[in-house]
C-alpha positions in Angstrom: -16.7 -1.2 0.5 -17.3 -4.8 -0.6 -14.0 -6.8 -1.9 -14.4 -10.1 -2.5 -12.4 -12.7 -0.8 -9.4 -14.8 -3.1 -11.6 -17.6 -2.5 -14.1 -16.2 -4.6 -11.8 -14.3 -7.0 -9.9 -17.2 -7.9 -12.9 -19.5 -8.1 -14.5 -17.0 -10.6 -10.8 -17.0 -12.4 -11.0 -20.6 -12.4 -14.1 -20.7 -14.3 -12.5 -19.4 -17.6 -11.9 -21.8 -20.2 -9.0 -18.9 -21.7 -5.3 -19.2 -20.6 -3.1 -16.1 -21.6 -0.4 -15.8 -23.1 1.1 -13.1 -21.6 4.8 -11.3 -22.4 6.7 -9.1 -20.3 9.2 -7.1 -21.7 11.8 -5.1 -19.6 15.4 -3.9 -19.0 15.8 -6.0 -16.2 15.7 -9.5 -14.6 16.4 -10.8 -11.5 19.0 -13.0 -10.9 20.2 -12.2 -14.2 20.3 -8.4 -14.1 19.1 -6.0 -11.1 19.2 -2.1 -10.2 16.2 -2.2 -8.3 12.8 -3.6 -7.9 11.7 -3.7 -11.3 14.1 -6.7 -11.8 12.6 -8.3 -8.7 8.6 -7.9 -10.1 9.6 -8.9 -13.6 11.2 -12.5 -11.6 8.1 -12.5 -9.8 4.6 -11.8 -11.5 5.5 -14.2 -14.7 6.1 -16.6 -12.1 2.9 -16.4 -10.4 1.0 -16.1 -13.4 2.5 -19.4 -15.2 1.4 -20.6 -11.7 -1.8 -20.0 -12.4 -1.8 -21.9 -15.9 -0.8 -19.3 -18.4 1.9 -19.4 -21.0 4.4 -16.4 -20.1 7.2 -15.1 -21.5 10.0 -12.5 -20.4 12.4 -10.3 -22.8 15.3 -8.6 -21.1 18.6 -7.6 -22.3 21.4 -10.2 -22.6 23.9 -7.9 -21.0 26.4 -10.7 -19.3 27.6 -14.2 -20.6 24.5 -16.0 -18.6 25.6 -19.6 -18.2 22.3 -21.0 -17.6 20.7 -19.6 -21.1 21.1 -20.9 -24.2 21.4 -20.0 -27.7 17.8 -20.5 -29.8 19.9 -20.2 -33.2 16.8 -17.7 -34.4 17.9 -14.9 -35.7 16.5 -11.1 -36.7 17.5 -7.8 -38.2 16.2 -4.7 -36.3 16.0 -1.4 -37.7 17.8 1.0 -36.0 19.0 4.6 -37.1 18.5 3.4 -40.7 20.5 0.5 -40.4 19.9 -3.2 -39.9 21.0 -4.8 -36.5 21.6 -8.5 -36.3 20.2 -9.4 -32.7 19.9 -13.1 -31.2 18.0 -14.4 -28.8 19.2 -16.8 -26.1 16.4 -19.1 -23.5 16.3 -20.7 -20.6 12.9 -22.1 -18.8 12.8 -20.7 -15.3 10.0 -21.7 -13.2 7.5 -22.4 -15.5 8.7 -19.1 -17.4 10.4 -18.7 -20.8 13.0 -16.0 -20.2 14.6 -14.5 -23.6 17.7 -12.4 -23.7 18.0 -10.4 -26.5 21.4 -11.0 -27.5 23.4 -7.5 -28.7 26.3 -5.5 -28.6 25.1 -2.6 -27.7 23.8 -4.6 -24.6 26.6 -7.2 -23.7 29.8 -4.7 -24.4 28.5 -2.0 -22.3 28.4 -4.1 -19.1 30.1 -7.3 -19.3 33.7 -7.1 -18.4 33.9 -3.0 -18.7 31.0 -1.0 -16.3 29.9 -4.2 -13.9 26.2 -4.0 -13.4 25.4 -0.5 -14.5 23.0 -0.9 -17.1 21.9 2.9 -18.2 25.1 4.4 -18.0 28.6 4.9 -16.1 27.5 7.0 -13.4 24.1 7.0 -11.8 21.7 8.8 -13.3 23.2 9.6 -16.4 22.2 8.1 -19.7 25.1 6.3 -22.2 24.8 8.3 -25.4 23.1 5.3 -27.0 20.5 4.8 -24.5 17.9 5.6 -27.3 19.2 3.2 -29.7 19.8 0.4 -27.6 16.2 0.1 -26.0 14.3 1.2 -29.3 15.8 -2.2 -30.7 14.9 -3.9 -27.3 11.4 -3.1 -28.3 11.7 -3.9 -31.4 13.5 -7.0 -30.5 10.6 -7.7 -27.7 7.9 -7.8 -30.8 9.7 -10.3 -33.1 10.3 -13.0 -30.4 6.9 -13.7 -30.3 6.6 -14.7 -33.6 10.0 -16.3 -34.0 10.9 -18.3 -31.5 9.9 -22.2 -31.2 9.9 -22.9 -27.1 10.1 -24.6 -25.0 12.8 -26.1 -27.3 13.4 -26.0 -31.3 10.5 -28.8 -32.0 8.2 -26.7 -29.8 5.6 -23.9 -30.9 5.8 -20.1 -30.9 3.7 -17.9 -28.6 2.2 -16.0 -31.8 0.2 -13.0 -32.4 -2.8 -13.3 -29.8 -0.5 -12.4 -26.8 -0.7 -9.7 -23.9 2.1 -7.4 -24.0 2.9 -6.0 -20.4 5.7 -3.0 -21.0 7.6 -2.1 -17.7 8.6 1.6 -17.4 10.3 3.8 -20.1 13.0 0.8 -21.4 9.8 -0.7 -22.9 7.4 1.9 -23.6 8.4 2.1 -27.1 6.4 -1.7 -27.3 2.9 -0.1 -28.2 3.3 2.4 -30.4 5.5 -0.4 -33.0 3.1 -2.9 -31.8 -0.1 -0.3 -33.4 2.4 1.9 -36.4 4.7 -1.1 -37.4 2.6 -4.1 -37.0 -1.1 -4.2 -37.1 -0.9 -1.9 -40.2 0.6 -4.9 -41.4 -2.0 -7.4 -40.5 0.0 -8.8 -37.5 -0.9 -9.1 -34.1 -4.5 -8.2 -34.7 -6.1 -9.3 -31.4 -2.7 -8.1 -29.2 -3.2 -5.9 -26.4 -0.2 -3.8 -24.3 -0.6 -2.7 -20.4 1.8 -0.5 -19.2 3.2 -1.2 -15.9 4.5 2.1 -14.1 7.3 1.1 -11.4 8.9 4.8 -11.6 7.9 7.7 -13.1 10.9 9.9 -12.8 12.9 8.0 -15.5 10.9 8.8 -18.7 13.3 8.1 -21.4 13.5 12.4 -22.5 16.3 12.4 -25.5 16.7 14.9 -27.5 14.8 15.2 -30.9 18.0 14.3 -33.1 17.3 10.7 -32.2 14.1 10.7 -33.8 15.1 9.4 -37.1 16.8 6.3 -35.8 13.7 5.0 -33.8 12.4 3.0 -37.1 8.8 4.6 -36.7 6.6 6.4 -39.5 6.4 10.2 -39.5 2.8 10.1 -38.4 4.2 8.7 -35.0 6.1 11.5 -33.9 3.4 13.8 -32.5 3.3 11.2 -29.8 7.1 11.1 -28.9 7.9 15.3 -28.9 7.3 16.6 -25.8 8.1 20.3 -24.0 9.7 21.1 -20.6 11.4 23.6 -18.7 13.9 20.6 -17.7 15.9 18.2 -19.4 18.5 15.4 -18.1 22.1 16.1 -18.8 23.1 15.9 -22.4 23.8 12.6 -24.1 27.5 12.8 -23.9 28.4 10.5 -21.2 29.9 12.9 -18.9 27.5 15.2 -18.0 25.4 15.2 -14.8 23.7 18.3 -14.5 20.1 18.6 -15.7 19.1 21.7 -18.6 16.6 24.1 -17.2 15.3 26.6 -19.4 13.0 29.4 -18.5 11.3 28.7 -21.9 9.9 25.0 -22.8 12.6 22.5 -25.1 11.3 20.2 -27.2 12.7 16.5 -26.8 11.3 13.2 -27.2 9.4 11.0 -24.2 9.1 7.7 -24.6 6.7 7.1 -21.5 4.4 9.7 -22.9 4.2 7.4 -25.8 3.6 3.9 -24.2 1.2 5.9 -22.1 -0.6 7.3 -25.4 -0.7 3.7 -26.9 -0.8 1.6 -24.5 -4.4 -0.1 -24.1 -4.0 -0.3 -19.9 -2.1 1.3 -17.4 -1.7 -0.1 -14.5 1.1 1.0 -11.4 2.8 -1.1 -8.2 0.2 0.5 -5.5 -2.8 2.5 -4.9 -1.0 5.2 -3.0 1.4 6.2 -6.2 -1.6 5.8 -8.5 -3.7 8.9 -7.0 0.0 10.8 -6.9 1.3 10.5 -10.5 -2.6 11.3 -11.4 -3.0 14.1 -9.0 -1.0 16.8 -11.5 2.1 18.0 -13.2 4.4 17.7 -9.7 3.2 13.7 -8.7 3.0 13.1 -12.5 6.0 14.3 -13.7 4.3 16.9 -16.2 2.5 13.4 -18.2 -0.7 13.7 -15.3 -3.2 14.4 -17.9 -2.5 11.4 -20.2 -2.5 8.8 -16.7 -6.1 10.9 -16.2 -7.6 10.7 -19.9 -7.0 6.6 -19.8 -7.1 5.8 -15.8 -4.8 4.3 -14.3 -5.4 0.7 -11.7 -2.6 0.6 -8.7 -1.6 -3.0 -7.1 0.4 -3.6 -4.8 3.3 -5.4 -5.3 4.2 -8.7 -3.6 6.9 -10.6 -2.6 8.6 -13.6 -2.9 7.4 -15.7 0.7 9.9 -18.9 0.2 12.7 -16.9 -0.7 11.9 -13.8 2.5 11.2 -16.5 5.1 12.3 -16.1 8.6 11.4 -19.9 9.6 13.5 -21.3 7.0 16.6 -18.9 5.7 19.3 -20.5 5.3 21.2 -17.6 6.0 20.1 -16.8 9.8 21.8 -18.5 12.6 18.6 -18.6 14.5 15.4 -18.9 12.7 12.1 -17.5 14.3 8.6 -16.9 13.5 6.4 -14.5 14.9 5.9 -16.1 18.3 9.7 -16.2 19.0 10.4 -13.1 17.1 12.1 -11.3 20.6 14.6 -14.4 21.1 15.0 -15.4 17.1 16.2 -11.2 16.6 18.4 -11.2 19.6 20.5 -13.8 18.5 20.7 -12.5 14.7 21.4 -9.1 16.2 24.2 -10.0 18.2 25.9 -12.0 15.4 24.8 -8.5 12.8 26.5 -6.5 15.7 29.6 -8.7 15.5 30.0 -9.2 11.9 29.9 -5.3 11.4 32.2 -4.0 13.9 29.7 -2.3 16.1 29.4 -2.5 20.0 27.5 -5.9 20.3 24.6 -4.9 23.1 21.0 -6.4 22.8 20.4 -3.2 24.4 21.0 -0.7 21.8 18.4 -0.1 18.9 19.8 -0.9 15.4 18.6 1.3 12.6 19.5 -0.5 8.9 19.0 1.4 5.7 18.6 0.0 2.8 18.3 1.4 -0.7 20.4 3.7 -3.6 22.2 6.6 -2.1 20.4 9.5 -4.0 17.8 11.9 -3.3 15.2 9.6 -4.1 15.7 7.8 -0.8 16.2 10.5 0.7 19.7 9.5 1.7 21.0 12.5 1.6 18.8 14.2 4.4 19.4 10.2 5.9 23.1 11.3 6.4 22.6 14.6 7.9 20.4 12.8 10.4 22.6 10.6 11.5 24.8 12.3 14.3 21.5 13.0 15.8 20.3 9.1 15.8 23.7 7.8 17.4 24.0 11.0 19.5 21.1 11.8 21.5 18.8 8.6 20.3 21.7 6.0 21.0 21.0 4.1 18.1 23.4 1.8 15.5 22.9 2.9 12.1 24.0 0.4 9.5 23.7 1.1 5.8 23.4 -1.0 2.7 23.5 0.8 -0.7 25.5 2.4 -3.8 25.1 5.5 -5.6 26.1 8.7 -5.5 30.0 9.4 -4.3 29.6 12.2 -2.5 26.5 10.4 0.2 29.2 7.4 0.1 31.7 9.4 1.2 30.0 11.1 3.9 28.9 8.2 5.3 32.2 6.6 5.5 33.2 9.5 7.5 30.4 9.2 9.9 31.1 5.4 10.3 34.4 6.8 11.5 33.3 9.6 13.6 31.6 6.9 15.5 32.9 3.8 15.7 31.3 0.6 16.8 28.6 2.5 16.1 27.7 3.0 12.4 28.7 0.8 9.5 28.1 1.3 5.8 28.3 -1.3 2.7 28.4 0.1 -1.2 28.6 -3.8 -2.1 26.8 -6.5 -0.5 25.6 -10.1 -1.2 22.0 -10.9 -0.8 23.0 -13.0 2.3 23.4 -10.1 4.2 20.5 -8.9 3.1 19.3 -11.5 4.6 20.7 -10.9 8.2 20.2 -7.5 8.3 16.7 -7.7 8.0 16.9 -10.4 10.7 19.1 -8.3 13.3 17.7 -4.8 12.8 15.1 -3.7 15.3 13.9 -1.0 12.5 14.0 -0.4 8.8 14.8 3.5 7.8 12.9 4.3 4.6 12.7 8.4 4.1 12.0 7.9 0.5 10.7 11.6 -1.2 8.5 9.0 -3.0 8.5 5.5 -3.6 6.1 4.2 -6.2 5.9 0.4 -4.2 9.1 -0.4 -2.1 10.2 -3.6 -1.1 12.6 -3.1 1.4 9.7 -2.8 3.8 7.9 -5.9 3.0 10.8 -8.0 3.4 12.0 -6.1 6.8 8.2 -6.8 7.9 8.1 -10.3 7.5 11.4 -10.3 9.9 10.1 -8.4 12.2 12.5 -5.3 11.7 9.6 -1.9 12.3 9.7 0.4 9.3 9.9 4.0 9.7 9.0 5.8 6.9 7.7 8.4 5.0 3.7 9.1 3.8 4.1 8.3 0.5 3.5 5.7 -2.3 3.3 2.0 -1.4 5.0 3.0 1.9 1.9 4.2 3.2 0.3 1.5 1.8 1.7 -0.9 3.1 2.7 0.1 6.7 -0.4 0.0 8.8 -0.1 1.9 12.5 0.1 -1.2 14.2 2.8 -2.6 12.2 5.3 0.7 12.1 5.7 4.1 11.7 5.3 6.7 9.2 6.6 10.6 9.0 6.0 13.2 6.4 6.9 13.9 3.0 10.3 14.5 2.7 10.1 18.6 1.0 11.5 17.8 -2.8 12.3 20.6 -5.7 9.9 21.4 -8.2 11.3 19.5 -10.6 12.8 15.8 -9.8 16.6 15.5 -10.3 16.8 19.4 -10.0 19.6 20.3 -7.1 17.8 20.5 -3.6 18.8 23.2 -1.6 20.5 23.6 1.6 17.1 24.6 3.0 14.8 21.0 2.0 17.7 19.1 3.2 17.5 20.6 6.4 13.6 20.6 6.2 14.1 16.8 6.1 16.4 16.0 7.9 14.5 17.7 10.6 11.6 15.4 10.0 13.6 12.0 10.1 15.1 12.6 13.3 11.4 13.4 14.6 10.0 10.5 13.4 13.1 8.2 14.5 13.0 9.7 18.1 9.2 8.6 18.1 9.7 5.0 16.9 12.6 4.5 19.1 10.2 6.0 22.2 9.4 3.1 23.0 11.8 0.2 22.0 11.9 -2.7 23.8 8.5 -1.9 25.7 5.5 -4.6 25.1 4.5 -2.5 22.5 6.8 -3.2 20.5 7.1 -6.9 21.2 3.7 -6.7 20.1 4.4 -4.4 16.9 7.4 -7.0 15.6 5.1 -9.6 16.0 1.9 -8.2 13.9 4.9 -7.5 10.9 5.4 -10.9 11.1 1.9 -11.9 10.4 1.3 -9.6 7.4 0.2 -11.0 4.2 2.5 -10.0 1.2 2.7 -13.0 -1.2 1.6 -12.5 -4.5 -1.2 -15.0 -4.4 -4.2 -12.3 -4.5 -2.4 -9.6 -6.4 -1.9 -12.1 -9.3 -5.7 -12.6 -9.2 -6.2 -8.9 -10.0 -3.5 -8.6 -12.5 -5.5 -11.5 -14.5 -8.7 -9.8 -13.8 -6.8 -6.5 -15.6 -5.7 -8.8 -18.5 -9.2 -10.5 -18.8 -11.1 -6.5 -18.7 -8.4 -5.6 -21.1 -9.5 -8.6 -23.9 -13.0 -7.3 -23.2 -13.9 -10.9 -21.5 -16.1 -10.5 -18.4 -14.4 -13.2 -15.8 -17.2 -13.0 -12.5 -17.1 -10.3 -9.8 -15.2 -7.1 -10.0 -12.0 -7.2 -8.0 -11.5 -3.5 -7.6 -13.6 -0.9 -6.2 -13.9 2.8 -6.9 -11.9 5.7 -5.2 -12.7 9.6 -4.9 -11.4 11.1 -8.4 -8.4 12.4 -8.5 -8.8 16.3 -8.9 -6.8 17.4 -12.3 -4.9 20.2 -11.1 -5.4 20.0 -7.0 -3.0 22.8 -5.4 -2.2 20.3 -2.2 -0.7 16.7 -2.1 -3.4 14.2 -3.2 -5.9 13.0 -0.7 -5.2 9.7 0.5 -6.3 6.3 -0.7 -9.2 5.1 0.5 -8.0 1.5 0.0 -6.1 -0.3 2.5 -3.3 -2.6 1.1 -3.8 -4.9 4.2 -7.3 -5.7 3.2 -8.0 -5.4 -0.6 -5.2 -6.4 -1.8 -3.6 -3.2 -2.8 -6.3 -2.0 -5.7 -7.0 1.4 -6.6 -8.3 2.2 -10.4 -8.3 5.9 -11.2 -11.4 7.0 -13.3 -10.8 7.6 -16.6 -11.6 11.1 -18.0 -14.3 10.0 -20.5 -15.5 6.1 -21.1 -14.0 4.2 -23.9 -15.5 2.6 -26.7 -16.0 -1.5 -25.8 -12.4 -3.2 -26.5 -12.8 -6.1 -29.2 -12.5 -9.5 -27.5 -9.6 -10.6 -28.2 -9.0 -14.7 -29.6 
């Protein structure tokens, strides 16, 4: 399999006359707003790309009084459930980047000053009752600023109508289906294109059929929206947590089946989670055969090398790089050790976690497994993460059952972050799947060995010589349905096995050796930008040099198994895996 090098990728970039102008829309921005790691990619790739000479934009929420942003003046009414919004728009220029915050009620008064940073809804996993109002006039919002706003300052010039649209997860999936029904039938935006960027396919955006009317789409568009199940999230009441299951299919709405239907790309945040969601109605989430009839392209995300930078942090005591990883982690370890309240002994392995406390993550087998790690594998467990009360809870009893020896944080500062990564021998990641993950790029580069489970961009990106890898942890049919007493115990059998086989042989030359080869991994975002321009250039129908992906086994529509693996490695192409498309479309009109 021939890749070519990013010598020769960016040279053949280089050689095009045509800067994009590229716009990301999503629900979330880092530093301004975060749940995960969408919020860190949407910081990152319009970086990177503005890097690389393009005009980019961002649209995101406005949901707290951001000090650095400031008010463009423009103004626009949205409509939403037959009535016209007033929404604002506020700037700032980050990086090279123009970030807009789309300036609402419905956005600022749910968070600011009342539910902190919990920007779906109260609890975790439950929807506010207005979820399907308040991001149908995001998207709404997203396609106006475009054509309205002068940047980088009132005397400057709008982005206009030839633009790239890249929609991030359900929040924004609305974006092409108005971008095609409520303004190209108009004449406007004529050469756009939209890529949808899958981060997590769990979240769809399901709401039930009432809401249709208030979406602000013709008739003609709904076919695209209904969709049937046998399981529905808790109603929109803003109290319940239990899903619907129904031994007969419910209709509802799905706005990721729409931006999948409309958009003109998919693309997804590694190789791994691209065959999955592909591979049929379990990895897909029942919308598998709509990823299949248009493809789908996996890269691997990157990360942010200044900021995640062992040599430099400001935050460690000791700095280190990979050839005084053993001495540089002592000394953060013992100061970790301190600072937490456990037993401080360069001897004992230190296990961190960190990550949302829900089933996801698989924190709730994580718990179960944790008498068995201090027990009878000696270990520190330290854990970093909010979510659900009841994991919460037990693990603040386990951090009492055995003191000086676990310690768990529901709030933490990215400082510590910071030093965890920098005093934990490993990284526990027993996610049930995990679409990219960043927690084990970042403990990589500080030499902290991930342990984790085969699947997504965890198997990606943790080579055999650079960690270890367990599993699938079992999950229901159905994600978010209740997981039995039985998969719990299924995996929490499989963590322990796989941490008593990491921690076989701590503090041998092995791993000496093993911390040091993390160290040396390449995540920066230098290549995987290259590919996400060679996406955007395929997309306009411009041929920009030599391909930059190559091609995997199909993905079988309906396999009866979990999907073969990908025959890609993210330590050598880059993270690239396209899906083939069920039938080949018609040419795509070059776009101006």
């Amino acid at each position: 399999m021939n890749i070519a090098p990013v010598s020769e990728l960016q040279a053949a970039i280089d050689q095009a006359e045509k800067k994009l102008t590229i716009v990301f829309v999503g629900s979330e921005c880092t530093p301004w707003s975060k749940t995960g790691g969408l919020g860190d990619v949407m910081r990152d790739l319009p970086v990177n790309l503005a890097q690389r000479g393009h005009r980019v934009m961002s649209i995101q929420p406005r949901y707290d009084q951001y000090f650095d942003a400031w008010d463009t003046a423009v103004r626009s009414s949205i409509k939403v459930n037959g009535k016209l919004e007033d929404v604002g728009f506020f700037h700032i220029t980050s990086k090279g980047v123009d970030r807009i915050f789309i300036d609402h009620p419905w956005f600022l008064a749910k968070v600011w000053g009342i539910t902190g940073n919990k920007l779906y809804g109260a609890k975790t996993g439950v929807d506010y009752p207005d979820n399907p109002m308040r991001f149908a006039l995001m998207c709404q919002a997203a396609l106006e600023a475009p054509l309205r706003i002068p940047l980088p300052d009132p005397a400057g010039t709008v982005y206009g109508e030839d633009v790239i649209f890249v929609c991030n997860d359900w929040h924004s999936a609305l974006v092409p289906i108005y971008l095609k029904a409520n303004y190209k039938t108009r004449g406007l935006y004529q050469n756009a294109k939209s890529i949808f960027l899958l981060h997590n396919i769990i979240y769809q955006g399901r709401f039930p059929l009432e809401f249709w009317p208030a979406l602000n789409l013709p008739e003609a568009a709904k076919k695209d929206l209904v969709f049937e199940s046998c399981f529905a999230p808790p109603p929109l009441d803003g109290i319940s947590e239990q899903p619907i299951i129904s031994l007969k299919p419910m209709a509802m709405m799905n706005f990721l089946q729409a931006g999948f239907i409309h958009a003109d790309r998919i693309c997804t945040v590694s190789p791994q989670f691209a065959a999955e969601v592909a591979s049929g109605p379990r990895g897909g989430v029942e919308l598998d055969k709509y990823i299949r009839a248009k493809g789908i392209t996996g890269i691997m995300n990157g990360m942010d090398i200044e900021m995640w930078d062992a040599s430099k942090d400001k935050f460690l005591v000791t700095k280190y790089t990979a050839s005084s990883v053993d001495e540089g982690k002592a000394a953060n370890k013992a100061v970790l050790q301190a600072e937490m309240g456990l037993k401080v002994s360069p001897t004992t392995p230190l296990i961190a976690f960190v990550g949302r406390l829900d089933d996801q993550k698989g924190a709730d087998c994580m718990v179960e497994a944790m008498p068995y790690l201090v027990n009878t594998l000696g270990a520190q467990v330290v854990c970093y993460g909010s979510g659900r009360e009841d994991m919460a809870a037990k693990f603040k009893a386990l951090e009492k059952q055995f003191p000086g020896m676990a310690k768990g944080k529901t709030a933490f500062v990215p400082k510590e972050e910071h030093t965890l990564m920098a005093g934990a021998d490993y990284v526990l990641m027993p996610s049930r799947f995990e679409p990219c993950g960043l927690v084990q790029l970042h403990a990589m580069k500080y030499g902290a060995v991930p342990i984790v489970s085969c699947t997504g961009g965890l198997k990606d990106s943790v080579i055999p010589e650079c960690g270890f890898t367990f599993e699938e942890i079992p999950s229901p049919e159905y994600p978010g349905m209740k997981i039995s007493p039985e998969l719990i115990a299924k995996g929490t059998k499989i963590i322990e096995e796989g941490c008593k086989e990491a921690l076989a042989g701590y503090g041998s030359k092995a791993f000496a050796g093993m911390r040091a080869a993390c160290m040396k991994q390449d995540f920066a975002w230098k290549k995987r930008v290259l590919v996400y321009e060679k996406v955007f250039y395929e997309t306009l129908g411009i041929d920009r040099g030599a391909p930059v992906t190559a091609k995997a086994s199909p993905v079988a529509p309906e396999p009866s198994a979990a999907p073969a693996p990908a025959t890609i490695s993210a330590a050598t192409s880059g993270g690239i895996l396209p899906v083939p498309k069920a039938a080949a479309p018609k040419a795509p009109k070059v776009g101006a």
